[in-house]
C-alpha positions in Angstrom: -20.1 -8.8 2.0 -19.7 -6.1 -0.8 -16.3 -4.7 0.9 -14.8 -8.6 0.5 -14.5 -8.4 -3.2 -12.3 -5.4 -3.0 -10.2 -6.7 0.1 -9.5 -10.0 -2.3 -8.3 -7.8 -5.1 -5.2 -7.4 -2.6 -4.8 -10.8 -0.3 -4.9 -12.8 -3.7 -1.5 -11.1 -4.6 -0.2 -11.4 -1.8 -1.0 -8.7 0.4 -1.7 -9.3 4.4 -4.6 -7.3 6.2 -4.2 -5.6 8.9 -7.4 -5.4 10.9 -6.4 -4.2 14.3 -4.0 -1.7 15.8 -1.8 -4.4 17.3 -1.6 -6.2 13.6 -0.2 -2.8 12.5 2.1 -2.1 15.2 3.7 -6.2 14.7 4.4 -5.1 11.2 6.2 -1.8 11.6 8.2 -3.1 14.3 10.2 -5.0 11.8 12.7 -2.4 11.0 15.1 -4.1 7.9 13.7 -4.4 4.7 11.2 -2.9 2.9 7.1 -2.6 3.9 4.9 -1.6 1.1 1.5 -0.2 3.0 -1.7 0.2 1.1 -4.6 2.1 2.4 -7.2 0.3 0.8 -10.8 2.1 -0.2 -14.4 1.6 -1.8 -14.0 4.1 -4.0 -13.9 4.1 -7.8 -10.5 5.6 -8.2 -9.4 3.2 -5.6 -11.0 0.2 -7.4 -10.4 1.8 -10.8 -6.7 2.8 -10.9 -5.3 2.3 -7.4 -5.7 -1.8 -7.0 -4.8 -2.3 -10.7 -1.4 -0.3 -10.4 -0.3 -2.2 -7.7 -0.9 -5.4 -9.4 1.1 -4.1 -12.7 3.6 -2.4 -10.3 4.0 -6.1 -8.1 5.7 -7.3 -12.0 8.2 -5.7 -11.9 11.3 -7.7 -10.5 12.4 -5.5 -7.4 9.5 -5.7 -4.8 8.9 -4.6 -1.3 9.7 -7.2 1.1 6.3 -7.0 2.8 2.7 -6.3 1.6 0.3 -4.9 3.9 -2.9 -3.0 3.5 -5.7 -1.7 5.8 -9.0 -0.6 4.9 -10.2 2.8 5.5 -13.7 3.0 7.0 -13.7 -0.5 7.4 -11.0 -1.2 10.0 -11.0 2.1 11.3 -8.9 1.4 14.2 -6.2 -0.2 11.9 -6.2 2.5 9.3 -5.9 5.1 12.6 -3.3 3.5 14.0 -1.3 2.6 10.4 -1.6 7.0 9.7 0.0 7.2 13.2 3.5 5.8 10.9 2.9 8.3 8.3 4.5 11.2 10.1 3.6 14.3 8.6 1.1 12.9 6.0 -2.2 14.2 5.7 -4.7 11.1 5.8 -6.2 10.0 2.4 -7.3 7.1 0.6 -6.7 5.5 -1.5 -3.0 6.0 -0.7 0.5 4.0 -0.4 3.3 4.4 1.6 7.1 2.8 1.1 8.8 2.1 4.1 12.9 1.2 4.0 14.4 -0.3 7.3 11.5 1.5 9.2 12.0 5.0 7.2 9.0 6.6 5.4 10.7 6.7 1.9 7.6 7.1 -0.4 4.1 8.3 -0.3 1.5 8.2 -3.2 -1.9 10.1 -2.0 -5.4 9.8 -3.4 -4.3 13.3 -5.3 -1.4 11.2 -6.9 -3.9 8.8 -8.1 -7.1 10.4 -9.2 -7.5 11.5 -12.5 -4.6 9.1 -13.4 -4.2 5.8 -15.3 -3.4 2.4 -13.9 -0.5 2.6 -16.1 1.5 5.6 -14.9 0.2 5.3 -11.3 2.2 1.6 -11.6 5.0 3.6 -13.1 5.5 5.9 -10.6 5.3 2.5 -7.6 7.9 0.8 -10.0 10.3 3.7 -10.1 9.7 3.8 -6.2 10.4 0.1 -5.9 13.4 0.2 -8.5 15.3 3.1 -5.8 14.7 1.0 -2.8 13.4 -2.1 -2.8 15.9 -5.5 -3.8 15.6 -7.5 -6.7 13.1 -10.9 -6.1 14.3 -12.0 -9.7 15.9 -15.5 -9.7 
């Protein structure tokens, strides 16, 4: 019940959870486009900075084509098997991870976000999201 607050703070822009390994493993088998994949967290720099930059970031007018988060130590099996696609990536959350046609293209760890503002932590996802990601403006 306390966790849910912080879990809406992504599905109400649009992100999907992924509870379970096989929720994870449908999702990265889709191979074209872009996958934008936040490892979600209870901590303050998560609920702080990390939640609030995506939201500024999600402005901008080139956006990942999917939004998908799992929660670490919530949905432990999930968040296992989601670090299982960030090859060479040491686990950490809060944390996000830019895919392109199934190709880890962009990483942001907890070290990239503590100690930061919401601002330049959403500057850093836009300028991510401006190299790879297509334009969503009409």
């Amino acid at each position: 019940m306390m966790i849910q607050p912080m879990r809406d703070e992504l599905t109400s822009i649009g992100f999907q959870e992924l509870r379970t390994p096989e929720d994870v493993d449908a999702v990265m088998a889709e191979k074209t486009g872009t996958t934008f994949v936040v490892v979600n967290s209870v901590c303050g720099c998560a609920g702080g900075i990390a939640r609030p930059a995506v939201a500024m970031a999600l402005r901008n007018d080139r956006r990942p084509d999917r939004l998908v988060t799992v929660f670490a130590g919530q949905d432990k099996e999930a968040t296992a098997r989601a670090r299982e696609y960030f090859v060479g990536q040491p686990p950490s959350s809060p944390s996000f991870f830019l895919f392109k046609d199934g190709e880890l293209v962009g990483v942001l760890h907890r070290s990239d976000i503590e100690g930061s503002t919401p601002e330049r932590v959403a500057e850093k996802l836009v300028a991510l999201f401006n190299q790879y990601c297509e334009s969503k403006a009409n």
